[in-house]
PyMOL Python script that loads the backbone (N, CA, C, O; Angstrom):
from pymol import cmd

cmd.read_pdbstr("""\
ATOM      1  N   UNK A   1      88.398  -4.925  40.696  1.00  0.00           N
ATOM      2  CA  UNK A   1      87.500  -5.902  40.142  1.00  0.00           C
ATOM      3  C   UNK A   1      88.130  -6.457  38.870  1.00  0.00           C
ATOM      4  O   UNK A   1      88.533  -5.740  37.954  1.00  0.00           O
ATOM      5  N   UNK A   2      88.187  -7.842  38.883  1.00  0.00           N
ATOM      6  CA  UNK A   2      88.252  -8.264  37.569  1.00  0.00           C
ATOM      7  C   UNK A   2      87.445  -9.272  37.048  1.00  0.00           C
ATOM      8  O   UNK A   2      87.030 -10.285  37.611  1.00  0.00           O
ATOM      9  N   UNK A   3      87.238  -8.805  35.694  1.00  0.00           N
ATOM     10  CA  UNK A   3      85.734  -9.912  34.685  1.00  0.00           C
ATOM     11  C   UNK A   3      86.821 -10.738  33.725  1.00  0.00           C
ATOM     12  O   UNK A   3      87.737 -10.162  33.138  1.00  0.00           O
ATOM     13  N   UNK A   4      86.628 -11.891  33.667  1.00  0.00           N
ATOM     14  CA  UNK A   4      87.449 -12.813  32.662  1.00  0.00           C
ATOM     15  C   UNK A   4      86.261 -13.742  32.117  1.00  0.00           C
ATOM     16  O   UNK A   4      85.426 -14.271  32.850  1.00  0.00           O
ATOM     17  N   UNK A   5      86.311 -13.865  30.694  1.00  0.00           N
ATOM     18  CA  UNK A   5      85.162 -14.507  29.969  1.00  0.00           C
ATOM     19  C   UNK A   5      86.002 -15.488  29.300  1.00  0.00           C
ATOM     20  O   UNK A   5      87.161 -15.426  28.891  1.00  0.00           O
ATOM     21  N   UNK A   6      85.145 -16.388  29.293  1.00  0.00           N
ATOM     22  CA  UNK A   6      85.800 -17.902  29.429  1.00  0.00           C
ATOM     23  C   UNK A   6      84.589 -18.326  27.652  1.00  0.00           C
ATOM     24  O   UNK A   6      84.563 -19.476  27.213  1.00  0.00           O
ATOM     25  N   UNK A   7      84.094 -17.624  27.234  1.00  0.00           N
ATOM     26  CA  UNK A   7      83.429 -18.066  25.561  1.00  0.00           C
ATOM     27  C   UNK A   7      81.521 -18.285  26.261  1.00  0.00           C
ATOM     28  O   UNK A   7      80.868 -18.535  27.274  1.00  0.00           O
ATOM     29  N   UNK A   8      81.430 -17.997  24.975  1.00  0.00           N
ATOM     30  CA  UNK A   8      79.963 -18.229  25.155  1.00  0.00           C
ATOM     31  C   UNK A   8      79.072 -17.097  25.743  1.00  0.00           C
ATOM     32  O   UNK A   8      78.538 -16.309  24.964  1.00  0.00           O
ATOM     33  N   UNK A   9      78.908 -16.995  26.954  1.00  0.00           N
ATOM     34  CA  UNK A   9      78.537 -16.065  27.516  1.00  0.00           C
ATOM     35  C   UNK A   9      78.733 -16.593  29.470  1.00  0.00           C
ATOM     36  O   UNK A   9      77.957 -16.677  30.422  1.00  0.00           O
ATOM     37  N   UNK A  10      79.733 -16.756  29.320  1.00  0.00           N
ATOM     38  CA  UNK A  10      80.511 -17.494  30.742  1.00  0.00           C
ATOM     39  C   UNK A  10      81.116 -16.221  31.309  1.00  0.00           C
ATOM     40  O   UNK A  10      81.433 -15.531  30.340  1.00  0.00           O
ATOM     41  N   UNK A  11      81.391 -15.656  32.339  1.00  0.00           N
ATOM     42  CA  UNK A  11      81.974 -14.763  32.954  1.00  0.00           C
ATOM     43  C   UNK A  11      82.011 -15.338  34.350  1.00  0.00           C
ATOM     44  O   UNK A  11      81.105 -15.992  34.868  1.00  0.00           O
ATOM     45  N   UNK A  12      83.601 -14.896  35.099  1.00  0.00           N
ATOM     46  CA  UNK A  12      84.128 -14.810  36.443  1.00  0.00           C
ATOM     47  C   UNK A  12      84.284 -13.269  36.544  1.00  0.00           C
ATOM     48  O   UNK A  12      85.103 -12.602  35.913  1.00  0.00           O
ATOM     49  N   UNK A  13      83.243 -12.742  37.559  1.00  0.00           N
ATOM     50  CA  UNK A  13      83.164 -11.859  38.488  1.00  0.00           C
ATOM     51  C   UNK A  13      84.047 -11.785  39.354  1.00  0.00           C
ATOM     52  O   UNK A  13      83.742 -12.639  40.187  1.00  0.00           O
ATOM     53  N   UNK A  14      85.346 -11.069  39.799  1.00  0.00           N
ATOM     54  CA  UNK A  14      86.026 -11.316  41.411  1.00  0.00           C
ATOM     55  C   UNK A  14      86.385  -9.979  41.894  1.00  0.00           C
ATOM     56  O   UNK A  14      86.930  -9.103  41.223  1.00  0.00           O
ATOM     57  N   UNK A  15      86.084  -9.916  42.925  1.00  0.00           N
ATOM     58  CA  UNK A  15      86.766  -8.740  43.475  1.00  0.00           C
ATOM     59  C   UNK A  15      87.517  -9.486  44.336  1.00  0.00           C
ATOM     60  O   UNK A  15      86.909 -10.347  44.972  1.00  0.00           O
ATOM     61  N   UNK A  16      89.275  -9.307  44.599  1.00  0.00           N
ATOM     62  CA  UNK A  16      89.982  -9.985  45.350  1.00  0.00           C
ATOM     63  C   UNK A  16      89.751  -9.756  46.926  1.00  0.00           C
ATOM     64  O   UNK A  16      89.444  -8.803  47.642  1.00  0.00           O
ATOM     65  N   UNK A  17      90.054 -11.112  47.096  1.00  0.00           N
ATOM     66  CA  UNK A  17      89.803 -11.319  48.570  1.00  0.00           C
ATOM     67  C   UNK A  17      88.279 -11.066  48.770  1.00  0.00           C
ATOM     68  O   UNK A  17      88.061 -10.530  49.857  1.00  0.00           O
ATOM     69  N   UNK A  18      87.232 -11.287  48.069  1.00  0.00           N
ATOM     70  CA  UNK A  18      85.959 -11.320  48.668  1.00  0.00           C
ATOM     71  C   UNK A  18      85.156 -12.013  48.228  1.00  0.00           C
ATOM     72  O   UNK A  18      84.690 -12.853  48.998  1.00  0.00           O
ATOM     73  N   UNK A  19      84.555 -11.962  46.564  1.00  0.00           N
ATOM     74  CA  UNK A  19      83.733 -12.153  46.388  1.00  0.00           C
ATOM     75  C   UNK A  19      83.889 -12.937  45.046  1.00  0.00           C
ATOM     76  O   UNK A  19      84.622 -12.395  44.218  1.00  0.00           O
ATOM     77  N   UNK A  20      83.332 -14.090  44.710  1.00  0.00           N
ATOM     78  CA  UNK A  20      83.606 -14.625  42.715  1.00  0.00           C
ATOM     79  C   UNK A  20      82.585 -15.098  42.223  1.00  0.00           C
ATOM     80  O   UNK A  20      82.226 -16.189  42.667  1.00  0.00           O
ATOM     81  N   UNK A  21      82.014 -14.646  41.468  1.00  0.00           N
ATOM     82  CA  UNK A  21      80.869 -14.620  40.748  1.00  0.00           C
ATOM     83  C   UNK A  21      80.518 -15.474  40.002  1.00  0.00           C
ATOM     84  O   UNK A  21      79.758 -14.616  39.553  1.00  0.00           O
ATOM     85  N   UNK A  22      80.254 -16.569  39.246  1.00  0.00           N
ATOM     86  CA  UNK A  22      80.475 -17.248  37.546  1.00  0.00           C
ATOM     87  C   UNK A  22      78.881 -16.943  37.455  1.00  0.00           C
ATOM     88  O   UNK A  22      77.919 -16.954  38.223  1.00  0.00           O
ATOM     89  N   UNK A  23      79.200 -16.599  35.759  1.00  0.00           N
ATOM     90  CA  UNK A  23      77.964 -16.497  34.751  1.00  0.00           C
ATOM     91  C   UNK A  23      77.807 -17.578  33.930  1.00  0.00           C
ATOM     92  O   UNK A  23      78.651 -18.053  33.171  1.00  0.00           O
ATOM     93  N   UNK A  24      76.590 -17.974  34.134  1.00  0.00           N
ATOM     94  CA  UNK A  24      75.917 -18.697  33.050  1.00  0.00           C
ATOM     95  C   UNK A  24      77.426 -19.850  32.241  1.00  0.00           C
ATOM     96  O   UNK A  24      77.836 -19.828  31.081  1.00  0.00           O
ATOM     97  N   UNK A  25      77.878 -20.683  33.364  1.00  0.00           N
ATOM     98  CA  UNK A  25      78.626 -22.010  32.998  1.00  0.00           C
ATOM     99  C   UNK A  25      77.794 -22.643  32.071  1.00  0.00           C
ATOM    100  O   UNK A  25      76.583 -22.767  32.250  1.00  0.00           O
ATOM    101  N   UNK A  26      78.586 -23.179  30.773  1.00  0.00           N
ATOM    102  CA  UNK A  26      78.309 -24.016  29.925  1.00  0.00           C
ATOM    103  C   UNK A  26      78.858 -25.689  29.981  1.00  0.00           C
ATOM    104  O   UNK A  26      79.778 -26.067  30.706  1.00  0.00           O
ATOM    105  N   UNK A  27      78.014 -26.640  28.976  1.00  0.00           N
ATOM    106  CA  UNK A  27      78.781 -27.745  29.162  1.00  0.00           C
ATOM    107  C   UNK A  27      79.465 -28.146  27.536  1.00  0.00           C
ATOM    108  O   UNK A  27      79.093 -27.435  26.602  1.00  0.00           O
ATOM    109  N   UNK A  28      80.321 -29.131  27.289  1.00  0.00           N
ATOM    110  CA  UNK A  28      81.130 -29.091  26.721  1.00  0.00           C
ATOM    111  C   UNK A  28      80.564 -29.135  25.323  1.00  0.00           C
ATOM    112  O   UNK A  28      81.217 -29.143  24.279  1.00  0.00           O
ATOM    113  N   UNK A  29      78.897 -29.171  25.494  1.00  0.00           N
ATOM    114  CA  UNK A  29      78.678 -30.111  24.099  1.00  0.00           C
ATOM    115  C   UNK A  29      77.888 -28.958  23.364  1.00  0.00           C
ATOM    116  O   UNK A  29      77.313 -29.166  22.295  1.00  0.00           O
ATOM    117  N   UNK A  30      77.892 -27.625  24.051  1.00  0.00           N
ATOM    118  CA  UNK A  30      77.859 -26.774  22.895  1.00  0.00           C
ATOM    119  C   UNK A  30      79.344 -26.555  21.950  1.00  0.00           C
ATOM    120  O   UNK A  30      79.261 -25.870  20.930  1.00  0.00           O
ATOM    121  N   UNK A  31      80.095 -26.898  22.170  1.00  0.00           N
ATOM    122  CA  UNK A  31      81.434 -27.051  21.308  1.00  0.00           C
ATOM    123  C   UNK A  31      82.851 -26.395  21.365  1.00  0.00           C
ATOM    124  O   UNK A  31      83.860 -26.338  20.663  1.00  0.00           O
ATOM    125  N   UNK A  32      82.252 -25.777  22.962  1.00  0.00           N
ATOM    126  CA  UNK A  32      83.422 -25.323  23.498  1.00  0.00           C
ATOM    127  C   UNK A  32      84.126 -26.351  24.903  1.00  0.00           C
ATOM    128  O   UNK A  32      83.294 -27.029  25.506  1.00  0.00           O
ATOM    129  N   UNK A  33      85.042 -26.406  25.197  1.00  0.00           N
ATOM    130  CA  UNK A  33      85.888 -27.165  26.464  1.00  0.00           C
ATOM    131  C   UNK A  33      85.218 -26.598  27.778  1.00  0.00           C
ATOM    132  O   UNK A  33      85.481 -25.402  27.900  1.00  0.00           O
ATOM    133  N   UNK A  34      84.554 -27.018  28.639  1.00  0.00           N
ATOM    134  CA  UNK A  34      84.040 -26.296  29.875  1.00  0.00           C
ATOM    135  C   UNK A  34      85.559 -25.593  30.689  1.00  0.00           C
ATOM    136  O   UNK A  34      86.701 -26.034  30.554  1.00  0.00           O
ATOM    137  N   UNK A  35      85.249 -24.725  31.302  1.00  0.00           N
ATOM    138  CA  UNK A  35      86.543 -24.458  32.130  1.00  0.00           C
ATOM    139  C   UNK A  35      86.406 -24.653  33.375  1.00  0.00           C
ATOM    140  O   UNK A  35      85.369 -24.507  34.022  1.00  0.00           O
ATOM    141  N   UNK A  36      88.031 -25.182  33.980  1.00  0.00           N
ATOM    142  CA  UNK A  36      87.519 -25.808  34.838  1.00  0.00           C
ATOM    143  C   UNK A  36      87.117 -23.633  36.038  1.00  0.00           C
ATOM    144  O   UNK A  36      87.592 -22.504  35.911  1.00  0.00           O
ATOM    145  N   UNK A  37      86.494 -24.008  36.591  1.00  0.00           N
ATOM    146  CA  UNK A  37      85.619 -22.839  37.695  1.00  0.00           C
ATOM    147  C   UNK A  37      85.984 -22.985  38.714  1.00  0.00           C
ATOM    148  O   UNK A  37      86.299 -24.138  39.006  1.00  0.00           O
ATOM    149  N   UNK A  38      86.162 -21.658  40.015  1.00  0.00           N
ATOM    150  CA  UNK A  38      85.542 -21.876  41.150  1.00  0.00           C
ATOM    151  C   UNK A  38      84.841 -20.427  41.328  1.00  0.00           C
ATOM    152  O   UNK A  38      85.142 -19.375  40.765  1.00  0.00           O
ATOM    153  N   UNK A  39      83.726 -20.698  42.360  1.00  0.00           N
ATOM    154  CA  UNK A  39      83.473 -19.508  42.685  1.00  0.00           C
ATOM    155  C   UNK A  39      82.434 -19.663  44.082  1.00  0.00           C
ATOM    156  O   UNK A  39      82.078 -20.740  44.560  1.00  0.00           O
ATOM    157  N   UNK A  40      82.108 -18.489  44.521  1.00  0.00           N
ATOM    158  CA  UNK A  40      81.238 -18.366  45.528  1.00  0.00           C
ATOM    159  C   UNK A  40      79.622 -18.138  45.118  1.00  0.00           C
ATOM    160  O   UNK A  40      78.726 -18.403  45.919  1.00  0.00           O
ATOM    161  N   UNK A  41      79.337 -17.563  43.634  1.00  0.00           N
ATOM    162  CA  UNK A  41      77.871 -17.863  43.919  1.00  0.00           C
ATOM    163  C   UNK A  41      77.918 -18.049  42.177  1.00  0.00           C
ATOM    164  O   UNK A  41      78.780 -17.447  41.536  1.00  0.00           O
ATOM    165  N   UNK A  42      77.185 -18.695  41.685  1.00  0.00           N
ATOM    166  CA  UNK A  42      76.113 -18.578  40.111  1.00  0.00           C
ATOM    167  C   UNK A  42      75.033 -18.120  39.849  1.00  0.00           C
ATOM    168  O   UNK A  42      74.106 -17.874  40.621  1.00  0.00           O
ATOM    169  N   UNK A  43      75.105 -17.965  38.610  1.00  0.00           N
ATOM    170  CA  UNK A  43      74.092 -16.994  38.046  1.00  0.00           C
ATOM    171  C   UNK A  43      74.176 -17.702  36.628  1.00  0.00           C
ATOM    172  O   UNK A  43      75.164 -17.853  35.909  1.00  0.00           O
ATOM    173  N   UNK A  44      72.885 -18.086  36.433  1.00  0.00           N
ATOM    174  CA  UNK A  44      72.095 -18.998  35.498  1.00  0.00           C
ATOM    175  C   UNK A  44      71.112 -18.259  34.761  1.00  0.00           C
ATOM    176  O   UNK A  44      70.206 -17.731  35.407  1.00  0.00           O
ATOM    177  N   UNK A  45      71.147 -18.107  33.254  1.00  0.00           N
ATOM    178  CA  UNK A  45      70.320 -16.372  32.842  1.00  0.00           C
ATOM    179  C   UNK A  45      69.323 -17.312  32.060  1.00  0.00           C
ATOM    180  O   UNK A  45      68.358 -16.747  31.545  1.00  0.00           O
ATOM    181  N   UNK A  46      69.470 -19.053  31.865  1.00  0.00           N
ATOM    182  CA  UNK A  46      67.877 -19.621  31.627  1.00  0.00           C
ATOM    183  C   UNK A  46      68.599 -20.906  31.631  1.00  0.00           C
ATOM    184  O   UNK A  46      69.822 -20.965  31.763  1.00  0.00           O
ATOM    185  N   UNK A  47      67.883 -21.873  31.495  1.00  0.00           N
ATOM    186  CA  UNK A  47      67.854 -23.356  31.380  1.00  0.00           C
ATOM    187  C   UNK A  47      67.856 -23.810  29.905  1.00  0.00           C
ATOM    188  O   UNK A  47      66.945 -24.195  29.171  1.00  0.00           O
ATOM    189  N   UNK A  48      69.221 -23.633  29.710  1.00  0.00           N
ATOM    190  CA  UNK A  48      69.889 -24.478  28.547  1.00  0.00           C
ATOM    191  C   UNK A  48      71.339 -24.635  28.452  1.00  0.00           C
ATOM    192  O   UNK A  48      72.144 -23.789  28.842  1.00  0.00           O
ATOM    193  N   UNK A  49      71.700 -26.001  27.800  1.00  0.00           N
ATOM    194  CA  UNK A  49      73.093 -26.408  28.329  1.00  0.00           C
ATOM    195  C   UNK A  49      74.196 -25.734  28.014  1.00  0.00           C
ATOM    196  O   UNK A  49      75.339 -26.163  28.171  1.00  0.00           O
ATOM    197  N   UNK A  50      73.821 -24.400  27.451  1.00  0.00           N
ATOM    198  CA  UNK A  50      74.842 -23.612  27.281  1.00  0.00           C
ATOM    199  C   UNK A  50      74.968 -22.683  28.268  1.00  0.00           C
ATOM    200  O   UNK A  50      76.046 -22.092  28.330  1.00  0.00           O
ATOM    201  N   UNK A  51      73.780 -22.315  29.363  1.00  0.00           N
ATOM    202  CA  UNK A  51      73.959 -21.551  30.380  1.00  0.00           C
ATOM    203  C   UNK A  51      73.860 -22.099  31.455  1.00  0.00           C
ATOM    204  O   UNK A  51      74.418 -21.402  32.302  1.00  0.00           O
ATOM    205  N   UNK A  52      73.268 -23.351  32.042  1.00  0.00           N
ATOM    206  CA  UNK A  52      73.180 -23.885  32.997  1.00  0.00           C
ATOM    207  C   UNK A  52      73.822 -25.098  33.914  1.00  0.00           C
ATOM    208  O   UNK A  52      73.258 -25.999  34.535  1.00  0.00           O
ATOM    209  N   UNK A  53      75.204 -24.776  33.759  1.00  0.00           N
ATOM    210  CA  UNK A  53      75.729 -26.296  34.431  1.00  0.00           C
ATOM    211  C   UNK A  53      76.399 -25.657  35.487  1.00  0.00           C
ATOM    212  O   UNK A  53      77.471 -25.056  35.426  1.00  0.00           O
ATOM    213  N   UNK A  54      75.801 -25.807  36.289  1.00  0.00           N
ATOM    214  CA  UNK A  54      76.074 -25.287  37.751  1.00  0.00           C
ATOM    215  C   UNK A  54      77.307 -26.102  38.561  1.00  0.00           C
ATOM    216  O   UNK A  54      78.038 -25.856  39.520  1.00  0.00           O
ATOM    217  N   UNK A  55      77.161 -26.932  37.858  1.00  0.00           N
ATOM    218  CA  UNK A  55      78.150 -28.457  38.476  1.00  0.00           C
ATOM    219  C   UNK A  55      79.132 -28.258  37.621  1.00  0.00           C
ATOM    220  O   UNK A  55      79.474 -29.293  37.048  1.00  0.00           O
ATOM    221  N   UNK A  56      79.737 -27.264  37.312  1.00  0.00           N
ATOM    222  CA  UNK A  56      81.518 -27.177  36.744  1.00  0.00           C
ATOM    223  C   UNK A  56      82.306 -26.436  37.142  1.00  0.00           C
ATOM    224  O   UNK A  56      83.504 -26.222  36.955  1.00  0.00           O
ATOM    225  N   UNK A  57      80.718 -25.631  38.334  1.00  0.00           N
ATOM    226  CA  UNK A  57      81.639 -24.443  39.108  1.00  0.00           C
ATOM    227  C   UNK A  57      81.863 -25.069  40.843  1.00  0.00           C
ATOM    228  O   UNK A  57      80.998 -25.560  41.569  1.00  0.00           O
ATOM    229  N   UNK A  58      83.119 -24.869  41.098  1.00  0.00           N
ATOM    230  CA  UNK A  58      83.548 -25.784  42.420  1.00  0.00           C
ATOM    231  C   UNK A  58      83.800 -24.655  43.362  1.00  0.00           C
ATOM    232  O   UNK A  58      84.362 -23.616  43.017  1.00  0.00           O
ATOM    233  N   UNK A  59      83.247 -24.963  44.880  1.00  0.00           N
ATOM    234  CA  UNK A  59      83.263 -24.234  45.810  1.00  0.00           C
ATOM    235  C   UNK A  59      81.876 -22.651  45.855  1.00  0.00           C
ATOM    236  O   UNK A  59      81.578 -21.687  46.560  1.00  0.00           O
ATOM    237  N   UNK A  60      81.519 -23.238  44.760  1.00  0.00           N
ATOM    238  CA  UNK A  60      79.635 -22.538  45.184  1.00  0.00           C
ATOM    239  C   UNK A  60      78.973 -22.824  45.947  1.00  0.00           C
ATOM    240  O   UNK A  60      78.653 -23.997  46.138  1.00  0.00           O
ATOM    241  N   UNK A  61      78.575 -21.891  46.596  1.00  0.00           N
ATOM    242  CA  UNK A  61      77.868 -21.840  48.232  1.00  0.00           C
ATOM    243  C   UNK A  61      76.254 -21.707  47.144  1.00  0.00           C
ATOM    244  O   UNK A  61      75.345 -22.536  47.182  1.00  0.00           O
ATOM    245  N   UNK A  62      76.269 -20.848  46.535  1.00  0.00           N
ATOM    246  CA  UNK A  62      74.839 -20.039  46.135  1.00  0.00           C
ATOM    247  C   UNK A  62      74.668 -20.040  44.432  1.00  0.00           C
ATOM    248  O   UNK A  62      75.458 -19.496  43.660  1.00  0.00           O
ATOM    249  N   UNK A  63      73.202 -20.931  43.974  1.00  0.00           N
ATOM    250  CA  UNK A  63      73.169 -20.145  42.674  1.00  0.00           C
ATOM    251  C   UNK A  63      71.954 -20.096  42.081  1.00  0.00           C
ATOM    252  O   UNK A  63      71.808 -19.486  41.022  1.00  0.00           O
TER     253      UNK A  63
END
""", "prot")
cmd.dss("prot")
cmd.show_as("cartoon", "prot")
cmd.util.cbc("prot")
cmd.orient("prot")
């Protein structure tokens, strides 16, 4: 398993070859650079633009 945190409170979940997680994607205008993402599912921990931009993570099936 590996966790890589990208600022804020952003995390990629992966276990290789299966599964990739992203936490709580931010957008740029809390004052960090969004990164660019991919993953298979999101996880959104409330509705604010520092946790909720679901649309920066590419190739999400689920979030």
């Amino acid at each position: 398993m590996e966790i890589t945190w990208y600022g804020h409170s952003c995390f990629r979940i992966t276990e290789r070859g299966r599964v990739t997680i992203v936490t709580d994607p931010f957008m740029s205008t809390i004052g960090l650079e969004t990164p660019r993402l991919k993953g298979d599912i999101v996880t959104i921990s409330h509705d604010s633009p520092g946790h909720n931009y679901a649309e920066a993570v590419k190739g999400a099936q689920h979030v």
